[in-house]
KEKEDREN-372458 format. One line per 3 residues: number of its first residue (from 1); their letters; for each residue x, y, z of C-alpha. Coordinates in steps of 0.2 Angstrom, whole numbers, plus 5000, padded with zeros to 4 digits. Example, Ala and Ser with C-alpha at 12.3 -4.5 7.8 and 13.67 -1.06 7.14 Angstrom:
1 = AS = 5062 4978 5039  5068 4995 5036
***
This chain:
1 = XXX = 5408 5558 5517  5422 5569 5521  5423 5585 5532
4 = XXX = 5432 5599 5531  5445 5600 5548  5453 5616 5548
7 = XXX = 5461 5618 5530  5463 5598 5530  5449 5584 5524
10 = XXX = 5447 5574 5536  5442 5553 5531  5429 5546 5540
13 = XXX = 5437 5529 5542  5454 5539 5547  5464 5528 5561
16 = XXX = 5476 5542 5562  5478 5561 5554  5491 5575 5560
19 = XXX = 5482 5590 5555  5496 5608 5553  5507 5597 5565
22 = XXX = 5521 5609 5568  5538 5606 5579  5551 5621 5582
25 = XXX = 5569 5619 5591  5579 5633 5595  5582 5640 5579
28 = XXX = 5574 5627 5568  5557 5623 5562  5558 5603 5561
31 = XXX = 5541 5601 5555  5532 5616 5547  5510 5612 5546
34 = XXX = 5511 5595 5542  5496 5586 5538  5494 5567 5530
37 = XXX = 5480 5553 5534  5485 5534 5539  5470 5522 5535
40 = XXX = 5466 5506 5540  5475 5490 5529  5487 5503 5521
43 = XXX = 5506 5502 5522  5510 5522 5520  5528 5527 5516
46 = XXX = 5537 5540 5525  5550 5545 5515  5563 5559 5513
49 = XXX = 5581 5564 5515  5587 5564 5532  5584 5580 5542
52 = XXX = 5566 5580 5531  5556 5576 5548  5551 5560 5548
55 = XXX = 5561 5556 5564  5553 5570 5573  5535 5564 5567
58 = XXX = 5539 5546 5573  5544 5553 5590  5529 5563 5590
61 = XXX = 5518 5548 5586  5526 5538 5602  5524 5552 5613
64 = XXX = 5543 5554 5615  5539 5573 5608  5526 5586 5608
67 = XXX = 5520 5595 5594  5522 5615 5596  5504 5618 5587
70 = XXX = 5495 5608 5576  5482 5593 5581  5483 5573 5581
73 = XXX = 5467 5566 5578  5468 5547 5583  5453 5535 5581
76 = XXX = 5442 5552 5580  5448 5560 5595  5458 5575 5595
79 = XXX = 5474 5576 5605  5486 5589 5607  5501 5577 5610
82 = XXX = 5505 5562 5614  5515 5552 5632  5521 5536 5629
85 = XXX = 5508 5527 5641  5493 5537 5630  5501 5531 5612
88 = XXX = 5503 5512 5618  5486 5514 5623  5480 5520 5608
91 = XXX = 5488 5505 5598  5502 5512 5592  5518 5504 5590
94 = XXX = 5538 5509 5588  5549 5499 5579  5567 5508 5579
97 = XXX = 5579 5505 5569  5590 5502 5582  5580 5487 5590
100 = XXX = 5575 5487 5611  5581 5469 5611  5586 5462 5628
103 = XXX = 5598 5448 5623  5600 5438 5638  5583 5437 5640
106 = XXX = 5571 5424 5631  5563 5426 5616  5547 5424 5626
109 = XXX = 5554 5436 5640  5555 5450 5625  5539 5447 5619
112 = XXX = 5530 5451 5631  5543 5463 5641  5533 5475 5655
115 = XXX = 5517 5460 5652  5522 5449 5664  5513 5449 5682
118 = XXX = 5527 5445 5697  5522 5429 5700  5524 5420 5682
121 = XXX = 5515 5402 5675  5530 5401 5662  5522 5387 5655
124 = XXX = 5509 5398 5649  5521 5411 5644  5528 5402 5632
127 = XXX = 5511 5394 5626  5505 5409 5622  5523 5416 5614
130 = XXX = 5523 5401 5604  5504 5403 5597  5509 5422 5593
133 = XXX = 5525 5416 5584  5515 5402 5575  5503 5418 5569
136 = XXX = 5516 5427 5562  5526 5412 5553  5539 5410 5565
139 = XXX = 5538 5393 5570  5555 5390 5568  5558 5403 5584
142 = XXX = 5561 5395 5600  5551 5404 5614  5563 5400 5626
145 = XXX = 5578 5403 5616  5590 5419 5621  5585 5433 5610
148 = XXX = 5604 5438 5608  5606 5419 5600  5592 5427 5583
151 = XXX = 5600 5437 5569  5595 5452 5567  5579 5449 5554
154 = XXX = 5572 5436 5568  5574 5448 5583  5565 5461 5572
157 = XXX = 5552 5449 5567  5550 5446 5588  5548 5466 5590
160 = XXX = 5535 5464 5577  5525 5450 5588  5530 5460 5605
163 = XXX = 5518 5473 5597  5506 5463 5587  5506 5455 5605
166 = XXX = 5498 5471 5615  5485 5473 5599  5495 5486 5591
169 = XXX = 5484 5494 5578  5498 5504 5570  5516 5500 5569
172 = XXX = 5528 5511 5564  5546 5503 5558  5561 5515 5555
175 = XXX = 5572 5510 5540  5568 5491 5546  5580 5482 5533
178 = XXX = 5594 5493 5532  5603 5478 5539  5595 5463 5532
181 = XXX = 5599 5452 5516  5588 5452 5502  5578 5434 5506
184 = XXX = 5577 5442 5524  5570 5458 5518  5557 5448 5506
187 = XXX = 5551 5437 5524  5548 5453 5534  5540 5462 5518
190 = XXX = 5528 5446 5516  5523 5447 5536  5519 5466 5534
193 = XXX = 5508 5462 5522  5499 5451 5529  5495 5460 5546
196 = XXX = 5490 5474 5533  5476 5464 5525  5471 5459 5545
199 = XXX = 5468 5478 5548  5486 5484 5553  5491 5500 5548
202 = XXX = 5509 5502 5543  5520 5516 5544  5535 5512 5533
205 = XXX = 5551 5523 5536  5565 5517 5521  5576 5526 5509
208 = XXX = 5574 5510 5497  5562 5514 5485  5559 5497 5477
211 = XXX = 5554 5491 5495  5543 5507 5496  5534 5503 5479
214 = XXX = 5533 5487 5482  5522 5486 5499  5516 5503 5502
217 = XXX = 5499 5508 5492  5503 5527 5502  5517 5540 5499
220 = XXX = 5519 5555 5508  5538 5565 5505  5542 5576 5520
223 = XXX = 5559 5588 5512  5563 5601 5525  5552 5597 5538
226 = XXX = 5538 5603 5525  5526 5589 5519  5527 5590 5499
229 = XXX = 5515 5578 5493  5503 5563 5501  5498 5551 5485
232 = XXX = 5495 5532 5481  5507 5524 5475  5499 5521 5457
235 = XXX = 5500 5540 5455  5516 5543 5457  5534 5538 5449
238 = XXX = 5549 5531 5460  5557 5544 5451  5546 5557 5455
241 = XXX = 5546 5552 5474  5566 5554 5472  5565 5573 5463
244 = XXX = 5553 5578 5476  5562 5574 5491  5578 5582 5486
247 = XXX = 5570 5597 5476  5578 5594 5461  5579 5582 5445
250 = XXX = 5589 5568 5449  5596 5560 5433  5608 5546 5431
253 = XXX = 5606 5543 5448  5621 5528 5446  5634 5540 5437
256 = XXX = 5648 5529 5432  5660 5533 5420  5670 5523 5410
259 = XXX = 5686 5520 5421  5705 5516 5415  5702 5500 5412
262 = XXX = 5720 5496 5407  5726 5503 5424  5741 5495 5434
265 = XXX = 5737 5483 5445  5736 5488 5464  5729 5474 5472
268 = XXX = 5728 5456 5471  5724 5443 5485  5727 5424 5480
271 = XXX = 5720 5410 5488  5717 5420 5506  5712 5407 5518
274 = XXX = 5705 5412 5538  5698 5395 5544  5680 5396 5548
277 = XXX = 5678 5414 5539  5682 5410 5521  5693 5400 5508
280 = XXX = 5702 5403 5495  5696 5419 5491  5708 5426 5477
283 = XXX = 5703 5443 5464  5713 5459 5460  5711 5479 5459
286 = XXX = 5718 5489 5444  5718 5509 5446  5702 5516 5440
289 = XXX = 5693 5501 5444  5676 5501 5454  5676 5482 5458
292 = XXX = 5658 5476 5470  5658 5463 5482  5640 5454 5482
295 = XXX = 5633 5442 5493  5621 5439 5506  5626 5445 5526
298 = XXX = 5637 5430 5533  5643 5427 5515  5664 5431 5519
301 = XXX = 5665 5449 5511  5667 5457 5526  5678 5446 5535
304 = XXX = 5690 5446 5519  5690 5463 5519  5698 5464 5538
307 = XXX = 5710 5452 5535  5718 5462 5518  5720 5476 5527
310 = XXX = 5727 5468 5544  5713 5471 5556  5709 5451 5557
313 = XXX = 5724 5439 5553  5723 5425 5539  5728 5406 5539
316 = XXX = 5735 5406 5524  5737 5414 5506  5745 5430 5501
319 = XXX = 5742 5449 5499  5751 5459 5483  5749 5479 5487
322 = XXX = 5756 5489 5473  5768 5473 5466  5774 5473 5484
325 = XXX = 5771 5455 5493  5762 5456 5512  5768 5441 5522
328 = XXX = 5757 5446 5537  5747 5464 5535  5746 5477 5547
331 = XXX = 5733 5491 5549  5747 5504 5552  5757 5498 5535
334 = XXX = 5741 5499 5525  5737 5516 5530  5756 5522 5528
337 = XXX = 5756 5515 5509  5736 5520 5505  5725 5504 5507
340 = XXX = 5710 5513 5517  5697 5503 5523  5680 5513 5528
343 = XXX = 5670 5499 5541  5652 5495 5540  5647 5502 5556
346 = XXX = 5652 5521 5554  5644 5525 5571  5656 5514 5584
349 = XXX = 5670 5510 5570  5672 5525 5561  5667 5539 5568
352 = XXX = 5670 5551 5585  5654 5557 5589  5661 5568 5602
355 = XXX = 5672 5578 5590  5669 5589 5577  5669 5590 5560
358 = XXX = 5686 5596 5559  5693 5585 5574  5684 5570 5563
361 = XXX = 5694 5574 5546  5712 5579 5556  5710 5562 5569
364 = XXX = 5722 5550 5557  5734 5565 5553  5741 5571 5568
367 = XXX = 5758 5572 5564  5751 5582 5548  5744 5595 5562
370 = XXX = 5755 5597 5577  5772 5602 5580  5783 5596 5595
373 = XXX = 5766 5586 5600  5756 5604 5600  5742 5603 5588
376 = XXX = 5739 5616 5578  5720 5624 5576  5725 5633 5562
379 = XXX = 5734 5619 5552  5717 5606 5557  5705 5619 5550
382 = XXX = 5716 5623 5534  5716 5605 5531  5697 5601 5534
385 = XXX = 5694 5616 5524  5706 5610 5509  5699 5594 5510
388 = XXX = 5682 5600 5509  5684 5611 5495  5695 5598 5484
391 = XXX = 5679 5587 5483  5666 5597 5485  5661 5592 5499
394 = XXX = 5643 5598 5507  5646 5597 5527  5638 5612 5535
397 = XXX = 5647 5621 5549  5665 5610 5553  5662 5614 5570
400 = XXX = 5647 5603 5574  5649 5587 5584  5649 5571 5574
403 = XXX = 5636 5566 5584  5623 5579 5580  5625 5575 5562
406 = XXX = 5613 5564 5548  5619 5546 5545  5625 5552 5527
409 = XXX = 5634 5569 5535  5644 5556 5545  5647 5545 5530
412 = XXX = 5653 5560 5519  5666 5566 5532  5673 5547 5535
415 = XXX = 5677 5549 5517  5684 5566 5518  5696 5559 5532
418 = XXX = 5701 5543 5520  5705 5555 5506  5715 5565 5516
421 = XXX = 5728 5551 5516  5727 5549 5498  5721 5532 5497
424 = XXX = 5729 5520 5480  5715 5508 5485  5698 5513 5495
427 = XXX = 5689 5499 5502  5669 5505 5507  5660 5491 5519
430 = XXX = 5640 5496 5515  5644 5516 5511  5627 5522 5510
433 = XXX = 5616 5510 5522  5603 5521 5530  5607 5537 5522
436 = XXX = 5595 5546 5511  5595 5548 5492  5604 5566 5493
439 = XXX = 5619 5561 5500  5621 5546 5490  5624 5553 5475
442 = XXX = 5635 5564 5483  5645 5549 5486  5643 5542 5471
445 = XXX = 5649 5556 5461  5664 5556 5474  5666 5539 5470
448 = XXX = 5667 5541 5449  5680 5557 5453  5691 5545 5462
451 = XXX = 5691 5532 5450  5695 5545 5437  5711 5552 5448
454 = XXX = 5718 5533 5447  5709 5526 5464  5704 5510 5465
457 = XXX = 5689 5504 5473  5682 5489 5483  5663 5493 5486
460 = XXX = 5654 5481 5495  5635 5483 5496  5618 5473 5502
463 = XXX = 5611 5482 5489  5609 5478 5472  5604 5490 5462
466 = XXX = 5621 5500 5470  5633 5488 5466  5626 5484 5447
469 = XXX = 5628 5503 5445  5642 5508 5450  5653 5492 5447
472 = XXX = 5664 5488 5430  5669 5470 5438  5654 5460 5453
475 = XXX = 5663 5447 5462  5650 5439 5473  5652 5425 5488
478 = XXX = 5643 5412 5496  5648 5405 5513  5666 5410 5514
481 = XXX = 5670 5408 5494  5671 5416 5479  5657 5407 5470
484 = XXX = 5657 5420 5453  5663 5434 5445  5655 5444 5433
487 = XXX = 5660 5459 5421  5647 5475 5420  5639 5468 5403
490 = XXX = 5635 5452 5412  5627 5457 5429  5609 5458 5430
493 = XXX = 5600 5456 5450  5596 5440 5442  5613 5431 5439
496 = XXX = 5621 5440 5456  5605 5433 5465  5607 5414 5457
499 = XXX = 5627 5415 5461  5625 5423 5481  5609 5409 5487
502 = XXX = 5616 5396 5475  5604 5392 5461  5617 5394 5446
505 = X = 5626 5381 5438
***
């Protein structure tokens, strides 16, 4: 039977419920009387733009921060905050999306980090790291294998045991396969399952709503740092969950319109060979043209990518930019002749977190800016601003550090900084990994307005649904090659997904 607490109904089998949970900053209300249930054996979604809150309840859950009102009620005991110590206790469980992996230790040496007593029986160590690994599926893990030697799905699956190990009750896992392929995304998807039906509860952090709708029986949307709605999954719509978080309708979520496809040719790359990366990788770029990479992580689109623009040198084969033939690319040629490449990790490769906004956009344009090696403040803001206001472009205050801003914040203002030099061709490594649904469509629909100005665009993307809607033309790779290539009539996730693993004929 349920009972009223304060305004809020409280579940008698509740293993966690925030009750009016409220957070204020200086100047902003993070969370505004918050209240959602987590049950045992459910896999609840968190899920809203970024700056919606869930960061902030994820801290507060892991005693990292503590609640300006508003109560925690955790396996029926009321708490006014959490410490760290006090949630471990309790069960609970982090799982960041950047991973607290030690890499020169051993995989059983993570597992069971802060367990071990000083004097150590490793051969029990790693009898009881292999039985916990064996548990989960992992057999192929070697407990005594360096944790940096995993990739990134295994030493997420080892942060998964590392909790399951010290009898988590709930885990919490933020964005946990923004970098993983699909068939590793399917593995950790399977494993969260299971620990569901053995009791676990789940909170699930991700901006990918098939995943959401596929493991989680719970939605809760956070927009503004205001909870919006707490529903089962079998009462709600993915396109409802999308119109809630941002606050409006959100229709032809993949706008793409039909691009000049008789455009010149800016871009062709024949047989371009790096020994040990990838072989033979030929396919061209006409103006207008939104052409997708596919393929699973380790596949070559990366790599290929790098060696076009000159950041990585190639064995052999040729580049053709605008009907002019590269012998050996540099990165300072591409940029003077308007072959921009954006790189996968925005945070170290492409943006200076310690500058602001302006600084960010201005960076690449010095001489644009400055006079006799004097930079001008008033030429860097006019530029920034023009920049801005030529896209549309929603950035907040151009004075904010890089730094302080949401991943897709970053992401839009490395875009305003490649479009400052007038890109021909725009290559974008993963554009929208680990942003929220707002903020790619903005992107999106700066994408489509490029293509229509004449651009053309190389979009690589782990995700699929992104690549078959914004793409006229999918080439996908497998281990280093170009193994198909398909028009936008063709592509379904199917015929991407038999070419990239290598089930098509």
């Amino acid at each position: 039977m349920l009972r009223l607490w304060g305004e809020y109904e409280l579940e008698k089998n509740a293993f966690i419920q925030l009750d009016n949970v409220t957070k204020e900053y200086p100047g902003v209300v993070a969370l505004n009387k918050v209240s959602f249930t987590i049950t045992p054996n459910d896999i609840h979604a968190l899920v809203g733009e970024n700056g919606a809150g869930k960061s902030t309840i994820i801290k507060i859950l892991g005693g990292l921060e503590r609640p300006s009102s508003g109560t925690l009620r955790v396996r029926g005991k009321d708490y006014k905050y959490l410490t760290p110590k006090l949630s471990q206790e309790l069960g609970i469980a982090v799982i960041h999306q950047e991973l607290m992996i030690l890499p020169e230790l051993s995989v059983a040496e993570n597992l069971f980090l802060g367990q071990v007593p000083r004097f150590v029986n490793w051969s029990s160590v790693y009898e009881r790291a292999q039985t916990i690994l064996r548990r989960l599926g992992l057999d192929d893990i070697n407990p005594k294998q360096p944790a940096g030697e995993l990739t990134v799905a295994q030493q997420q699956m080892i942060e998964i045991a590392r909790a399951v190990s010290r009898n988590a009750s709930l885990l919490i896992l933020d964005e946990p396969t923004s970098s993983l392929t699909a068939v590793e995304t399917e593995v950790l998807l399977r494993l969260l399952e299971s620990l569901r039906d053995e009791g676990t509860s789940i909170i699930y952090v991700s901006h990918r709503m098939k995943e959401v709708f596929d493991i989680c029986n719970t939605i809760t949307v956070l927009r503004d740092g205001n909870m919006i709605t707490s529903k089962s999954k079998d009462d709600i719509s993915s396109g409802e969950v999308i119109q809630l978080m941002v606050g409006r309708p959100v229709e032809n979520f993949y706008v793409r319109n039909q691009p000049a496809r008789h455009g010149e040719e800016l871009l062709a790359v024949r047989d371009l060979t790096r020994r040990g990366y990838f072989y033979n990788v030929s396919f061209s770029l006409r103006a207008g043209e939104i052409l997708g990479f596919s393929g699973l992580i380790g596949s070559g689109r990366t790599e290929v990518m790098r060696a076009v623009v000159g950041l990585d040198k190639y064995t052999s084969g040729e580049v053709v930019f605008n009907g002019s033939t590269w012998d050996k690319p540099t990165v300072a040629r591409s940029i003077n002749e308007g072959l921009i490449y954006l790189p996968e990790d925005r945070k170290s490769e492409g943006m200076f977190t310690k500058l602001d906004i302006i600084d960010n956009i201005c960076s690449i344009l010095l001489r644009e800016v400055s006079s006799v090696g004097v930079i001008s403040r008033k030429k860097t803001r006019n530029l920034s601003e023009n920049i801005v206001e030529t896209y549309s472009l929603r950035l907040g205050g151009l004075k904010t550090k890089g730094g302080q801003l949401s991943g897709g914040t970053q992401q839009k203002i490395i875009l305003a900084r490649a479009l400052a030099l007038r890109p021909k061709v725009l290559i974008l490594d993963e554009p929208t990994r680990g942003i929220d649904v707002g903020a790619k469509q903005e992107i999106y629909r700066l994408l489509n307005q490029l293509t229509e100005m004449g651009t053309g665009i190389i979009l690589i993307s782990s995700e699929l649904p992104e690549v078959l809607g914004l793409s006229d033309r999918i080439v996908v790779m497998r281990e280093g090659y170009v193994v198909g290539e398909l028009e936008r009539n063709q592509a379904t996730e199917q015929s991407v997904m038999d070419l990239a693993i290598g089930y098509a004929v």
